[in-house]
N, C-alpha and C positions, 0 to 999 in steps of 0.2 A: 409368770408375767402378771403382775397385777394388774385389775380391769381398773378402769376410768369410772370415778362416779358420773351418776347422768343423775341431773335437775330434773325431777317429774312436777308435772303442772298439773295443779285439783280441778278437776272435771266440773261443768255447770256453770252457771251463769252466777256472776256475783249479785250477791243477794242483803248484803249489810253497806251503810257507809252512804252518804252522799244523798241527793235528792229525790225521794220518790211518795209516788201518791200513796196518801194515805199517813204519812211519817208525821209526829208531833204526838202533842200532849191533847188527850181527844178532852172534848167541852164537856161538861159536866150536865148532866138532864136539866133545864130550867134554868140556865145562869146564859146571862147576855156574852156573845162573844167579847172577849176583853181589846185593849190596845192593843196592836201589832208592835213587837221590840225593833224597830226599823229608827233609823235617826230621825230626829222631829228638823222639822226648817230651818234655816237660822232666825234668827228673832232679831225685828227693828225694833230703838225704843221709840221710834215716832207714830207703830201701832202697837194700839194695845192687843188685847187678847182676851177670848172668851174661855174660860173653862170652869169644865164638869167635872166634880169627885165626886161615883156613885159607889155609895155603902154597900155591906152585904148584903144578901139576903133576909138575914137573920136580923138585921137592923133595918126597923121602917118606923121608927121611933125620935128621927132629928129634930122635928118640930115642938116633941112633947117640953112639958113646964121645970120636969127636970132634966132634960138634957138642952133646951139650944141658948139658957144664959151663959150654961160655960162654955158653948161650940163659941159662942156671938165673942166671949170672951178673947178666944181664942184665934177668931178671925181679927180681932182689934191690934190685939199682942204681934200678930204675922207682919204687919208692915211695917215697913223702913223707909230710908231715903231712896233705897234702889228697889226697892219692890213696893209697890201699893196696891192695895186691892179700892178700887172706886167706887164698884158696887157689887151689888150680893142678893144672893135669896136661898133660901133653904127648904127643902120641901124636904116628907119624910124618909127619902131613901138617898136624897141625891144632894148636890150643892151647886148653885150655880154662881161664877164671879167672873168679873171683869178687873183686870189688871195690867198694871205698868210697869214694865220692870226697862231699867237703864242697858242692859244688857242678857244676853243670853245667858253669862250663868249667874247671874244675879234671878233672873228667873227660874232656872234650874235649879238654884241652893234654894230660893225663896219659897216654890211649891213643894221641895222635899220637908224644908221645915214647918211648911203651914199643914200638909197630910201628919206630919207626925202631931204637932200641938193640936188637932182635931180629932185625932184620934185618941190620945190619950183622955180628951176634957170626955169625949162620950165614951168610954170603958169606964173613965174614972164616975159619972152620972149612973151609970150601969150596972157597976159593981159587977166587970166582966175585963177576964183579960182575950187578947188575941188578937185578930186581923179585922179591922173595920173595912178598910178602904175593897172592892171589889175588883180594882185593874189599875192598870195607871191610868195618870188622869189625862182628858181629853183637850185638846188646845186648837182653838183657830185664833187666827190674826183676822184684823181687822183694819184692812188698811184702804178703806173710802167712809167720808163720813155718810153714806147712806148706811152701809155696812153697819158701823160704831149704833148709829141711831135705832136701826133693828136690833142689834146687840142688847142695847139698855131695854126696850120693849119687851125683848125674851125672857129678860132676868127678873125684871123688877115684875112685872106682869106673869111671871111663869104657875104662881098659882092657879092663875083662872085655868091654866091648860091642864090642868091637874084636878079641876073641879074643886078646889079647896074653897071653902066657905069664908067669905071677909067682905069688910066695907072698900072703899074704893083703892086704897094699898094694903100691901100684906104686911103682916107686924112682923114677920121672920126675915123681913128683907130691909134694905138701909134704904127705901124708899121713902119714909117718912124725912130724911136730909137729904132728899132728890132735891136738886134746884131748877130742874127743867118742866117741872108740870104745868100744863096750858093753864089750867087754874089752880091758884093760890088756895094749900094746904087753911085750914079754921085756925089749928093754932099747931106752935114751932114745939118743938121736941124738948123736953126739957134736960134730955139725957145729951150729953158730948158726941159727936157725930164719930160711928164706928169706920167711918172711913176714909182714907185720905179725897184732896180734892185733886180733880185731875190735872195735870201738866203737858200732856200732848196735845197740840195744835184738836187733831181730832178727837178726840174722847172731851176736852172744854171749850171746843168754839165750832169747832168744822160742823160734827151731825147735826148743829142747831139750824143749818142752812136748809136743810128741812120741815121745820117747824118744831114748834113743844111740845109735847106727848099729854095725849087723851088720857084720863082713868079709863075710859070706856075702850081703849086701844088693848088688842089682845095677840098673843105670841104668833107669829108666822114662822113655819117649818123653813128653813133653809132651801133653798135652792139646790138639785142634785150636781147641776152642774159648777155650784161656787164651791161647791164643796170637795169635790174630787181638783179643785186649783188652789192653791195655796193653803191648803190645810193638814193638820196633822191626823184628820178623824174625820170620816163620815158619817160619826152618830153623836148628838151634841143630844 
């Protein structure tokens, strides 16, 4: 009479597979946790957006004499009719810009393409191949013109928070074609303005409802609780 096979079941408690503490790709000694891979918001074109690309490590060098003519270049080149970048500032590790894009993946093809044309101009200044950018990159919306107006403060003004040495604008930022300063710039730019000019209700007329921006005016940290609402990033 042949016997029956019997199904035996492996002893212990499952121990691979599925969510548990401690699981992932562990941080690296010294490197800032990166963005979380989670979906980003959807995106209005009626606000803009603040974002940060910060460089490696190994890269604290973006302001130097031969690398930010061809980054500057390279942020010129990035805009279109569906993505504009309005303003900017560059300090040695990181980049900060304010942008308008018509749609969601108009700014999703847009930042893919601006990380890469930034990335190549400083490897190619560098005489280095490999990975520039540090994480992906970080995005709030900005959708009150109080918001927008702190916004530009952060960007154009982000040297001072960084101690960086300069007269009343920083020459790594498109603040010299700012048209919002409470006082009128000595003399106009003679270079073509690197940036488009804005087309949202807010980013060109709403945060003026505020008033025009001090040189003497310097970065305020974000709020912890704006930041855990509507945004992609808690660390700008």
């Amino acid at each position: 009479m042949a016997r029956r096979a019997v199904q035996l079941s492996l002893p212990g408690p499952k121990t691979w597979g599925g969510r548990r503490p401690g699981a992932g790709r562990k941080l690296t000694p010294g490197r800032r946790p990166g963005m979380p891979h989670r979906p980003r918001l959807p995106h209005r074109a009626a606000h803009p957006v603040h974002v940060t690309l910060r460089a490696m490590s190994a890269i604290r060098c973006l302001r130097a004499d031969k690398v930010f003519p061809r980054l500057r270049h390279a942020l010129i080149a990035a805009s279109h009719s569906g993505f504009r970048i309005i303003h900017y500032s560059v300090q040695d590790d990181h980049i900060h810009l304010i942008i308008e894009a018509d749609d969601g993946s108009r700014l999703s093809r847009g930042m893919r393409g601006l990380a890469i044309r930034i990335a190549r101009a400083v490897n190619g200044a560098l005489g280095r191949r490999g990975t520039v950018w540090d994480s992906r990159y970080h995005c709030r919306a900005l959708s009150t013109p109080r918001a927008v107006r702190h916004a530009i403060v952060y960007v154009l003004m982000n040297f001072k928070k960084h101690g960086t040495r300069g007269g009343r604008i920083d020459p790594c930022s498109s603040g010299a074609w700012f048209d919002g300063w409470r006082t009128r710039l000595g003399t106009e730019p003679s270079a073509p303005s690197p940036v488009r000019r804005a087309q949202s209700w807010l980013a060109a007329v709403g945060w003026r409802r505020y008033g025009l921006i001090d040189f003497q005016e310097h970065p305020r940290p974000y709020r912890r609780f704006a930041l855990s609402r509507g945004t992609t990033s808690a660390r700008v």
